[in-house]
N, C-alpha and C positions, 0 to 999 in steps of 0.2 A: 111553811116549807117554801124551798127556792123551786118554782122551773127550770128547767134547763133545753132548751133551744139549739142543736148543734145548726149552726152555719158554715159553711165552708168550712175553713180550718180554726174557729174561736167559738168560744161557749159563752151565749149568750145568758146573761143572770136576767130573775125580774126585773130587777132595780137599771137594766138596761146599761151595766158595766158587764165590760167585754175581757177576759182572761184568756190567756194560756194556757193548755191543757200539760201537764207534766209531760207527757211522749214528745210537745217539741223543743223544751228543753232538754229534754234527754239526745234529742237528732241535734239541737247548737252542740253536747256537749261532746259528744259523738266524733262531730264534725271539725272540731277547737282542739281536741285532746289526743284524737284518736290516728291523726294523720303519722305516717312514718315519720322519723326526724332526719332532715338533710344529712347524707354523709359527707365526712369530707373529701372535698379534691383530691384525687391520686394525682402523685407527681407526672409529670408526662416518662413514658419510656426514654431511654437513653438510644439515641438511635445507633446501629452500627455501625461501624468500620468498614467505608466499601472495599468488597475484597479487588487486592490486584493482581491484574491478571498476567499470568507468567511467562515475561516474554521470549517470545520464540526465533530471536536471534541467534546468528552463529556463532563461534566462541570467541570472535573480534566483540563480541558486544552490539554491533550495528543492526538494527530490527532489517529485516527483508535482505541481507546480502550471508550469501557462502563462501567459506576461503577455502584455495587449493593452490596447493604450495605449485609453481609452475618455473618454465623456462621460457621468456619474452626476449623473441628473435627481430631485432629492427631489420630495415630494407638495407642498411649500413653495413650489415654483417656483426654489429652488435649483441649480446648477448645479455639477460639481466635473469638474474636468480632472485626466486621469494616467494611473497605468499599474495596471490592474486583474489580481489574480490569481484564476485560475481552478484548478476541480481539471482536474489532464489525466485527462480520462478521454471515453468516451462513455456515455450517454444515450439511454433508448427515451422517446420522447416520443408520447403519445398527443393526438391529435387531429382536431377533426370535419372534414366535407369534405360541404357537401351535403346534413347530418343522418345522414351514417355516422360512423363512429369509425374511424380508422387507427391505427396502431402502427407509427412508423421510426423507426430510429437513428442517433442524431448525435453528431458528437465536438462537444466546446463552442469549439472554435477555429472550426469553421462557423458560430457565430454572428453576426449585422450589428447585432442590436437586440431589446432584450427589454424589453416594455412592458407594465405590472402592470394587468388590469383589475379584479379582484375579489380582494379578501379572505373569507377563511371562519374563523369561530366557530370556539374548538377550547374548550373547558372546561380549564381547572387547578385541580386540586386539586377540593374540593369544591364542587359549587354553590351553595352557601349562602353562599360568600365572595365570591363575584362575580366572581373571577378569570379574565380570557379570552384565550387567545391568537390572535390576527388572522396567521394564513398566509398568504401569495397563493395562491388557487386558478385563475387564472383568466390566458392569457398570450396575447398577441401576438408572436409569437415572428418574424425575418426571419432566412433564410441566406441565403449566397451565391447566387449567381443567380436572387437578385430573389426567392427560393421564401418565399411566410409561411405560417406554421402557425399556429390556434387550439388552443394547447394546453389542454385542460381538467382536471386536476392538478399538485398539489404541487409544486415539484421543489427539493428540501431544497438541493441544490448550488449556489442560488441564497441560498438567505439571508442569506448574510455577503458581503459584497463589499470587502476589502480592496484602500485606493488608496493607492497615492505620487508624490508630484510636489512641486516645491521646496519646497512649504510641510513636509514632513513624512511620516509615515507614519499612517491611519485605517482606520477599517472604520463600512460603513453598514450597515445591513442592512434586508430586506424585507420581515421580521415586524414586529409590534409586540404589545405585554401592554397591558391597557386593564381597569379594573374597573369595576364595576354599580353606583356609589353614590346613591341618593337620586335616583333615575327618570335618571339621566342617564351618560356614559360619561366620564371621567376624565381620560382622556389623548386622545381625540379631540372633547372638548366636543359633542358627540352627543346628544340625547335619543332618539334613533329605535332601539328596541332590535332589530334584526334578523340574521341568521344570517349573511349577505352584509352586506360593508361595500364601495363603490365610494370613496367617502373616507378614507382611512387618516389615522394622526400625521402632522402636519406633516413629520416628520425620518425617515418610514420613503420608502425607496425606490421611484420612481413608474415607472422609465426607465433603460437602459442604451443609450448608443447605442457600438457600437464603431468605433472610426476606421482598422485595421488589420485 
């Protein structure tokens, strides 16, 4: 008869030959057969379409402006019919009431009518060259329901007034550049040199009135 000897994990015979017990052939076979079989690769997802997003322009098609079909009155006595674009946005507009100063805000589709009273002085460039730019400072401003404001500043979203109507496509604008030449003023035939100008260029803009 054989001895048998367990050592660790082999079974020792008399003859001093070392075997395998079947249970670890059973755990190779286990281990060799038993594993899941790789699946294959899925395709990657198809990514999608970013969505876009629906722009909120006015019916010009131009993103951020409003049209309101208007009447543009020059300092000339001019008159221009069409469709004026505005920026869409709103507006704090400061203005007196009484000898106070208020502060409200307005989208510019509230507007009915914007009438230039005053221009003011800005200097360009150095003064020695003479160079001036004439802002409006100074507004008659009308909204809806009959409400008017004296507006007493700037307001730059006024300075370009782009119109169209059959004749074409323009822009007016309510500044004007004017120089100091030899006691008198250039582009407004002016002698009177003063900070405040109530006469502007013939060609800068006097009057908006809006029809819509």
């Amino acid at each position: 008869m054989m001895r048998h000897h367990i050592t660790s994990f082999f079974w020792v015979e008399a003859g001093g030959k070392q075997t395998i017990p079947c249970l670890f052939f059973l755990l190779l076979f286990a281990l060799g057969f038993g594993r899941p079989r790789p699946q294959r690769p899925r395709p990657p997802k198809k990514p999608k379409a970013p969505a876009m997003r629906r722009d909120s322009s006015s019916k010009t098609g131009q993103a951020g402006k409003i049209q309101k079909r208007a009447l543009v009155r020059l300092a000339s006595g001019a008159v221009f019919q069409g469709t004026v674009l505005l920026p869409d946005k709103t507006i704090a507009l400061v203005h007196v009431k009484d000898g106070h100063h208020f502060s409200i805000k307005v989208h510019l589709r509230q507007l009915r009518a914007v009438r230039i009273l005053l221009w003011k002085k800005v200097p360009v460039g150095k003064k020695e060259q003479g160079c001036f730019k004439f802002v409006p400072h100074s507004y008659r401003i009308r909204l809806r329901k009959t409400k008017t404001l004296q507006v007493v500043h700037h307001l730059p979203c006024l300075n370009k007034i782009p119109l169209v109507n059959s004749d074409g496509r323009t822009v007016f604008f309510s500044y004007y550049m004017d120089y100091w030449r030899q006691g008198k003023w250039v582009n407004a035939e002016s002698r009177a040199e003063r900070t405040e100008e109530k006469t502007p260029h013939r060609g800068c803009v006097r009057e908006i009135i809006f029809l819509d």
